[in-house]
C-alpha positions in Angstrom: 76.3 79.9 100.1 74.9 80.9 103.1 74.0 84.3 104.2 76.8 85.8 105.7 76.6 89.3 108.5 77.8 92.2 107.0 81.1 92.5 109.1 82.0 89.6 107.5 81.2 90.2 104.3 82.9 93.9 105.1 86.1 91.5 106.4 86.7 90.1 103.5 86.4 92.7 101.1 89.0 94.5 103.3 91.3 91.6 103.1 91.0 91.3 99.4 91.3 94.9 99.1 94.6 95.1 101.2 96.1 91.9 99.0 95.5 94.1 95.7 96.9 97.0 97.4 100.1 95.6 98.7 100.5 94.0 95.0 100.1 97.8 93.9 102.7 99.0 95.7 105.1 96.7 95.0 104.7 97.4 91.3 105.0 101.3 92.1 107.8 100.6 94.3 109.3 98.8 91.5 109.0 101.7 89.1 110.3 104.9 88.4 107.7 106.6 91.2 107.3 109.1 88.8 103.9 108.7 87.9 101.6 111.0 90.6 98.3 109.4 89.1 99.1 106.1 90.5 100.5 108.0 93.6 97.2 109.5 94.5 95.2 106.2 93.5 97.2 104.3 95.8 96.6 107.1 98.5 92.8 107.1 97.6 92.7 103.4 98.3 94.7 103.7 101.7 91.6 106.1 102.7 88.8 103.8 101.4 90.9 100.8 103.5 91.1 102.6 106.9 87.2 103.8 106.1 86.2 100.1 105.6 88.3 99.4 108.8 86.4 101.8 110.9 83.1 100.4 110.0 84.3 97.0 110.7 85.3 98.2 114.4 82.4 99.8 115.0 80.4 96.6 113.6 82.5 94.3 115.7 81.5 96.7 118.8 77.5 96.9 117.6 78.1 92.9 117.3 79.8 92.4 120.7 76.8 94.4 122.3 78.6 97.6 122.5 75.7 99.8 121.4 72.6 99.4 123.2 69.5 101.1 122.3 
């Protein structure tokens, strides 16, 4: 495999990472919602997702010459 840039390595990490999450919260949603532990694991990963989406952005701007030094 070849060596892929970081952004897109990042990409699909966040891809797989929002396909697990949606398939977590459709098995909370199909629960009793009761249990607070899954609540604030699901809430932690929404946090960690929108990090990892920031980074992207600002390695799509880096990548699209947006930074110069």
């Amino acid at each position: 495999m070849p060596n892929m840039e970081p952004r897109d390595e990042l990409a699909i990490e966040i891809e797989t990472n929002l396909s697990t999450l949606e398939k977590d919260i459709e098995e909370w949603k199909a629960g009793d919602r009761t249990d607070y532990d899954e609540w604030n694991r699901l809430n932690y990963t929404i946090s960690n997702l929108n990090n990892e989406v920031n980074e992207l952005e600002h390695l799509e701007h880096i990548h699209e010459g947006g930074l110069i030094s």
